[in-house]
GUMAR-993397 format. One record per residue (C-alpha): residue number from 1; x, y, z. Coordinates in nm, 2 decimals, m for minus. Example, Ala and Ser with C-alpha at 12.3 -4.5 7.8 and 13.67 -1.06 7.14 Angstrom:
BEGIN
SITE    k      c1      c2      c3
SITE    1    1.23   m0.45    0.78
SITE    2    1.37   m0.11    0.71
This chain:
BEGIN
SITE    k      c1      c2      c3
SITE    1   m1.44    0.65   m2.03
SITE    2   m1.49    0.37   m1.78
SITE    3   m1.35    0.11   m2.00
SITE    4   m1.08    0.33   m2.04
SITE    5   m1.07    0.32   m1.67
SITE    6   m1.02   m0.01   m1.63
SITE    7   m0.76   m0.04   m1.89
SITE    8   m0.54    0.19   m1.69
SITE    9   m0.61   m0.03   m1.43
SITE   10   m0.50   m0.34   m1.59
SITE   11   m0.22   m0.18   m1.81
SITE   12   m0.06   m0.06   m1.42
SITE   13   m0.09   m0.46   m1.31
SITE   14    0.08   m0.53   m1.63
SITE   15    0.35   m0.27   m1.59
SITE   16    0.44   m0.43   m1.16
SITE   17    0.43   m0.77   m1.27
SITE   18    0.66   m0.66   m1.57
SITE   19    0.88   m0.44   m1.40
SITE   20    0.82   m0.42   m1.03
SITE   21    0.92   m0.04   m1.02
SITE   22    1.09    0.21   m1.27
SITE   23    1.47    0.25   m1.19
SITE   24    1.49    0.45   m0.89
SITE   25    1.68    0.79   m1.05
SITE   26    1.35    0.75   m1.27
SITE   27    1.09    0.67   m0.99
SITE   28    0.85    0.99   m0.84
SITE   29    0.80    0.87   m0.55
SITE   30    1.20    0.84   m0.48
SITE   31    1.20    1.21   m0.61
SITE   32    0.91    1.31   m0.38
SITE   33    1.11    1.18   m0.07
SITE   34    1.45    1.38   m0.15
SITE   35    1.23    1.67   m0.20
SITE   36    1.12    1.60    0.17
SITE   37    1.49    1.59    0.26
SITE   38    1.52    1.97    0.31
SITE   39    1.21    1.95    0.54
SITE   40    1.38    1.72    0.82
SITE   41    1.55    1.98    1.01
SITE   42    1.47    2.18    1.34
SITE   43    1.19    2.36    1.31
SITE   44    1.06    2.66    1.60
SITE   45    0.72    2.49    1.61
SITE   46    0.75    2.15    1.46
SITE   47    0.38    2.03    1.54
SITE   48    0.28    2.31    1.36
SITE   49    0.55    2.27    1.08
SITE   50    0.47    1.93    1.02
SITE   51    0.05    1.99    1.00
SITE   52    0.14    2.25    0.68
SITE   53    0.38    1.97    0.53
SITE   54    0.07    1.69    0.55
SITE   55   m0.17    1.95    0.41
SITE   56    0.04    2.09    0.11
SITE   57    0.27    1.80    0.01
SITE   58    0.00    1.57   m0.07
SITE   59   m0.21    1.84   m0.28
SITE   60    0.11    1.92   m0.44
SITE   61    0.16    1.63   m0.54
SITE   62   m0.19    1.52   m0.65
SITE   63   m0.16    1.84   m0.88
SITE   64    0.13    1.74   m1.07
SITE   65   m0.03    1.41   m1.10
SITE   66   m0.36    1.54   m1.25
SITE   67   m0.19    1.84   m1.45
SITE   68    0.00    1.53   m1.62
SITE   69   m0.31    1.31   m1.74
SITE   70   m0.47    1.63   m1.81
SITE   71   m0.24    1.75   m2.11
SITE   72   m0.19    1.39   m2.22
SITE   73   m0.61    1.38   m2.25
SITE   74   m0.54    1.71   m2.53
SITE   75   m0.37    1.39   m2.77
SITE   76   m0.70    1.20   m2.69
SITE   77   m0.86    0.97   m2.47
SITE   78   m0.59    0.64   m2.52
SITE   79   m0.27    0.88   m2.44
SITE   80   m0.52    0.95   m2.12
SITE   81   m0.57    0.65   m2.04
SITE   82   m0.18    0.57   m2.05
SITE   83   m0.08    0.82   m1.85
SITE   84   m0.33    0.77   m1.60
SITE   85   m0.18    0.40   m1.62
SITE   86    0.15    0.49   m1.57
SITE   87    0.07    0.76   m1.26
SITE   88   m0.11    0.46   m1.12
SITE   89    0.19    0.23   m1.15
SITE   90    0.43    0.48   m0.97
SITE   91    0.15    0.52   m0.68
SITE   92    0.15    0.11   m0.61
SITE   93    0.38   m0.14   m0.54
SITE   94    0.34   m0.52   m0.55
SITE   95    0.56   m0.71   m0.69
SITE   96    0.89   m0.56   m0.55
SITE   97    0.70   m0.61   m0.21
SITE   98    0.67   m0.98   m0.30
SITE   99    1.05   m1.03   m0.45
SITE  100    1.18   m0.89   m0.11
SITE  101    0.98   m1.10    0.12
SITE  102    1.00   m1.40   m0.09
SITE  103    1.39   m1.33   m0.09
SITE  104    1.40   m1.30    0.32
SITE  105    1.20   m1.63    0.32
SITE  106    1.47   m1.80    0.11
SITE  107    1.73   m1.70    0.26
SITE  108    1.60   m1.79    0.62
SITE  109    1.63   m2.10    0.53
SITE  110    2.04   m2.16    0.49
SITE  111    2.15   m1.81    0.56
SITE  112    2.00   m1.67    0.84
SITE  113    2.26   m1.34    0.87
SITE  114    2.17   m1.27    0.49
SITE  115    1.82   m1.30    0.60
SITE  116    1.86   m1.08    0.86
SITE  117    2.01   m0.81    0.63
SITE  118    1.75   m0.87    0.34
SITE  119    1.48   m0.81    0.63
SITE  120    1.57   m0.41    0.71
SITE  121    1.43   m0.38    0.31
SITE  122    1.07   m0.46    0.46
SITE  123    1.05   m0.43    0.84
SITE  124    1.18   m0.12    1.08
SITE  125    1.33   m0.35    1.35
SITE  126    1.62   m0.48    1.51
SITE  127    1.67   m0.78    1.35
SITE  128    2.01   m0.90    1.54
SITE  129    1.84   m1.11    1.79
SITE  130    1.54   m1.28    1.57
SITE  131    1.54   m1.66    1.52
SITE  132    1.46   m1.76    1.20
SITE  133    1.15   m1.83    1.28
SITE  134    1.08   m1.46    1.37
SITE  135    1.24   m1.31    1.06
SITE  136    1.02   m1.55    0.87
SITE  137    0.75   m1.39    1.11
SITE  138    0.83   m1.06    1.01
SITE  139    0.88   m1.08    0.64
SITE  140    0.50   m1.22    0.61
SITE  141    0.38   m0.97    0.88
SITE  142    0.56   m0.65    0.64
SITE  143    0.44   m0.80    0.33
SITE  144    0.04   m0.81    0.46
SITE  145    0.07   m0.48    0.61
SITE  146    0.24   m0.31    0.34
SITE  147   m0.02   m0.40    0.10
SITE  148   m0.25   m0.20    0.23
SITE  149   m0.02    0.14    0.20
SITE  150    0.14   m0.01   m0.14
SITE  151   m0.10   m0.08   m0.35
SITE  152   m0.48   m0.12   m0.18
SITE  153   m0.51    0.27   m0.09
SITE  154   m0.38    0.42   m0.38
SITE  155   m0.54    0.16   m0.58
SITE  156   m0.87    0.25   m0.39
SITE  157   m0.84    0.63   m0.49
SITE  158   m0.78    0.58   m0.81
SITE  159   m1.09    0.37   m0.86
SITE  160   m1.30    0.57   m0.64
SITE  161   m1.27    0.89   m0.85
SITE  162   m1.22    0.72   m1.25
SITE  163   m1.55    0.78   m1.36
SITE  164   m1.55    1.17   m1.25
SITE  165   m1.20    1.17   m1.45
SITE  166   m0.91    1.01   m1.50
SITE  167   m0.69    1.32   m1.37
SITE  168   m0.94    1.31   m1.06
SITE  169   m0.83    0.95   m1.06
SITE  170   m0.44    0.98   m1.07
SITE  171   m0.46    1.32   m0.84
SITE  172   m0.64    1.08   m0.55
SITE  173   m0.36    0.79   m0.60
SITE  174   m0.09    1.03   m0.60
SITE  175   m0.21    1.21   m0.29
SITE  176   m0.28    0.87   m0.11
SITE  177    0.06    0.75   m0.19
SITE  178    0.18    1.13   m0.06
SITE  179    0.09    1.06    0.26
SITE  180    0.23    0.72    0.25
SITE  181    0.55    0.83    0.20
SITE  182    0.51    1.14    0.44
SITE  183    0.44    0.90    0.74
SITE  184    0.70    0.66    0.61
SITE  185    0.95    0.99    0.62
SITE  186    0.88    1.16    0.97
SITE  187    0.59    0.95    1.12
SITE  188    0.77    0.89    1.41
SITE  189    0.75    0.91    1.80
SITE  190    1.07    1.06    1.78
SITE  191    1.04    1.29    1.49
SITE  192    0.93    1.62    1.64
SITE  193    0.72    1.68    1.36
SITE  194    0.58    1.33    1.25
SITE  195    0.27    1.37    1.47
SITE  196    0.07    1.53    1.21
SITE  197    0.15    1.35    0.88
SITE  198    0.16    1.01    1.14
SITE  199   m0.21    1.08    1.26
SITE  200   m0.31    1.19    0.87
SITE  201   m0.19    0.83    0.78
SITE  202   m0.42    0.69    1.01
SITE  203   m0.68    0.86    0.90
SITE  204   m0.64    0.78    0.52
SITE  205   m0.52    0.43    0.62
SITE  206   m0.85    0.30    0.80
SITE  207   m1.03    0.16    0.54
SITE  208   m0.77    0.01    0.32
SITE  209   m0.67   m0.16    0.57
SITE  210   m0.97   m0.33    0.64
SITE  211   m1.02   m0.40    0.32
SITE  212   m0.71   m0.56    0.29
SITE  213   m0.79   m0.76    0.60
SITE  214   m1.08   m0.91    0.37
SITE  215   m0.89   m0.93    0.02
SITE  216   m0.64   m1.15    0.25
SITE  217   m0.91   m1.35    0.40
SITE  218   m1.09   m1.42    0.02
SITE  219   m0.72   m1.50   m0.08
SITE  220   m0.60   m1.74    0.16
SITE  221   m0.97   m1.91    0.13
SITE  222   m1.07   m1.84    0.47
SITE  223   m1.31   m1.54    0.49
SITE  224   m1.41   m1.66    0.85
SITE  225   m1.06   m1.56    0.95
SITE  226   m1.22   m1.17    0.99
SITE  227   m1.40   m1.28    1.31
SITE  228   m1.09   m1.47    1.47
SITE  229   m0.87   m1.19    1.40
SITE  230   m1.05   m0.93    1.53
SITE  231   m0.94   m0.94    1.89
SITE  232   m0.60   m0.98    1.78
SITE  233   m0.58   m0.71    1.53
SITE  234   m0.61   m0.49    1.84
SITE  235   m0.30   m0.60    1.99
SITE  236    0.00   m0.34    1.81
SITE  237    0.00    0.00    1.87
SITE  238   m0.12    0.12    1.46
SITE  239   m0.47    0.16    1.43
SITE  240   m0.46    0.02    1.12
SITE  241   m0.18   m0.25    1.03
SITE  242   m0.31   m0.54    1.28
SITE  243   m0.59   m0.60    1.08
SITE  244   m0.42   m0.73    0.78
SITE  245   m0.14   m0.87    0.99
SITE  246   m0.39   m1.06    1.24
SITE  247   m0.53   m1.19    0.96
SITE  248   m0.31   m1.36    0.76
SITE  249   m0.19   m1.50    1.09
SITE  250   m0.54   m1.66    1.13
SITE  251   m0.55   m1.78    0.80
SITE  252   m0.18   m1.95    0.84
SITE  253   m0.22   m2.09    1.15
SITE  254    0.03   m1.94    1.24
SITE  255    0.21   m1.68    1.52
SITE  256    0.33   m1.34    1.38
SITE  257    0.54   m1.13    1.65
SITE  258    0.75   m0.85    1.71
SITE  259    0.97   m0.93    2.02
SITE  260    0.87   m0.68    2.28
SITE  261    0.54   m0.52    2.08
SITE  262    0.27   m0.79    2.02
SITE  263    0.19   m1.12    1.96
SITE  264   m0.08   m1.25    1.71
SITE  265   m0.15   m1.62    1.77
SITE  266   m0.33   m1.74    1.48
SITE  267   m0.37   m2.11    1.60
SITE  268   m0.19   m2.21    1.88
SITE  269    0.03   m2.07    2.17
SITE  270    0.40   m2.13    2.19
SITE  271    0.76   m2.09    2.06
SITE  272    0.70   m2.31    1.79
SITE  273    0.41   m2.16    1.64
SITE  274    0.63   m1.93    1.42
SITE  275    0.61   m1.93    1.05
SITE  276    0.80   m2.24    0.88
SITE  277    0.95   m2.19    0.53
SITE  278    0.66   m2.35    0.41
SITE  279    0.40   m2.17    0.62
SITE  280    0.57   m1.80    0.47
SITE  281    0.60   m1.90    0.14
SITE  282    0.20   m1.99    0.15
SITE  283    0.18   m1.64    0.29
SITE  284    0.36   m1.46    0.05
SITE  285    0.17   m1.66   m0.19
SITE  286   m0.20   m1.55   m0.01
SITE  287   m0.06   m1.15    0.02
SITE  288    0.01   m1.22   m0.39
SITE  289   m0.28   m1.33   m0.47
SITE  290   m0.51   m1.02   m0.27
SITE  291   m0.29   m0.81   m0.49
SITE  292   m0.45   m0.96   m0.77
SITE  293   m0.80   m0.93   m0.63
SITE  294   m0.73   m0.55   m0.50
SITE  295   m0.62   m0.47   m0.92
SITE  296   m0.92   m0.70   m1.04
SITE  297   m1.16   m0.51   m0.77
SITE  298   m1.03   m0.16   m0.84
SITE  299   m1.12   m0.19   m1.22
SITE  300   m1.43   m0.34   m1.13
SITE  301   m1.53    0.02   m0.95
SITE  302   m1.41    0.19   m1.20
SITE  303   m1.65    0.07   m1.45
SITE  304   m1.94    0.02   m1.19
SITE  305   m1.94    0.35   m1.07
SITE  306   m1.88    0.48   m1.43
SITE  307   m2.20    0.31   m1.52
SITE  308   m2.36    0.39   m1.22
SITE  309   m2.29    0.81   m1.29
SITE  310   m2.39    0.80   m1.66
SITE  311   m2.72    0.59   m1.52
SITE  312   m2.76    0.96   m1.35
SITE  313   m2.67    1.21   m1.62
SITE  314   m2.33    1.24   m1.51
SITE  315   m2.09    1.54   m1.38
SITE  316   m2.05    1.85   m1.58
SITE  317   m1.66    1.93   m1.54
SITE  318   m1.57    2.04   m1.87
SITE  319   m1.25    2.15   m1.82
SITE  320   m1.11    1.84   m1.62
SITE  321   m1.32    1.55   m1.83
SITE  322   m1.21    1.52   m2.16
SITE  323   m1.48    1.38   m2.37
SITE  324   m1.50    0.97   m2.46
């Protein structure tokens, strides 16, 4: 089972760097957020309204995901292992991450409107006023942050559960990526019922995001950057997304701001401190590279811990485990 584990692991890698996503009328997470369409309306108590939404969605959702992998496991422990891949690659997203930042880069350079217009694909700002140095800014700031939600969380629960089952392990990825998109739908200040799915993000978020922090550090080549971009990472609002951004600021040498939220000086102080083509294009190349190591690392658990629990006589779930 843990090799198969791992497979599913590296059969999802295969399937981004092949295909980025699956068309969107085909894609379950676009599904999931029409299904959440119906949801967005006035509600008599929307605190309370939007606490049942972050409790059930995501189990919902994790449900579907394991009930999947569950009857594919009945046609043996390889069409397991595939679907368990394929849940895995709907739940993470890397390489459509890089095209788009990669693609705002470009563009900065002799078309700075068309930058501007590629950029609302990755960041939620105004990007009217930027100067190309600042889109530049923000595509590298989106891409490091959105690793962690893309693919290092789900990636994370899917690893974390494998050796119990592989329908444990799709059910965590799917319900991490549930709450993703949940936060990403009404997880704002001025949503009156965001505040629960918003702080339920958080919550899920604080360790992937940390450990993106170090996958980016290992990546760039530059593991000392965790200590310099600790002060900084403190600096937005999020909890969670200045440690992956502060980092990969350290490790560039670079600034990374948004106008009127936060600065994160990774070298030196001033205008011109913002990312050059070539200082973004080296940190979309460092953000590629920790998605490699976050893939690599996530199989690595998978068998570790998989080892580790037959070492101890393993789980008895004979309904959910299907045997290897």
């Amino acid at each position: 089972m843990t090799l198969i584990a791992a497979g599913s692991v590296a059969l999802a890698a295969g399937l981004d760097r092949l295909l980025a996503e699956p068309p969107a009328a085909l894609h379950p997470v676009a599904w999931l957020g029409r299904g959440l369409a119906p949801l967005d309306r006035t509600w008599t108590n929307p605190r309370l309204a939007g606490l049942g939404v972050a409790l059930t969605v995501p189990l919902v959702t994790a449900a579907v995901a394991a009930g999947g992998v569950a009857l594919a496991s009945r046609l043996g422990p390889l069409a397991e292992g595939v679907a368990a891949a394929i849940v895995c690659f709907v739940c993470t997203s890397r390489r459509m991450l890089l095209d788009e930042a990669r693609a705002v880069v470009t563009a900065s350079r002799a078309d700075l409107p068309a930058a501007k217009e590629r950029l609302r694909a990755l960041a939620g700002r105004d990007a009217t006023p930027l100067s190309a140095g600042e889109v530049r800014s923000a595509a590298v700031e989106s891409a490091a942050e959105n690793l962690a939600d893309g693919l290092v969380a789900p990636l994370a629960g899917f690893a974390l559960l494998a050796p119990l089952s592989l329908p444990f392990a799709a059910a965590a990825a799917a319900w991490v990526k549930a709450v993703n998109t949940l936060d990403s739908t009404f997880g704002y200040r001025s949503h009156p019922m965001g505040w629960a799915p918003a702080r339920l993000d958080d919550l899920v978020m604080w360790m992937p995001a940390r450990a993106n922090a170090v996958l980016l550090a290992v990546a760039g080549g530059d593991p000392g950057a965790l200590r310099a971009a600790r002060p900084l990472a403190r600096r937005p609002t999020s909890p969670n997304a200045g440690w992956p951004m502060a980092t990969l600021a350290v490790v560039l040498g670079v600034c990374l701001a948004k106008p009127g939220a936060y600065r994160l000086d990774g070298a030196a102080e001033g205008d011109d401190a913002f990312p050059t083509p070539a200082d973004a294009d080296r940190g979309v190349a460092v953000v590629a590279r920790a998605g490699w190591l976050a893939f690599g690392l996530a199989a690595t658990v998978a068998v570790v811990g998989g080892w580790a629990l037959a070492g101890t006589g393993g789980w008895s779930l004979p309904v959910v485990i299907s045997p290897c």
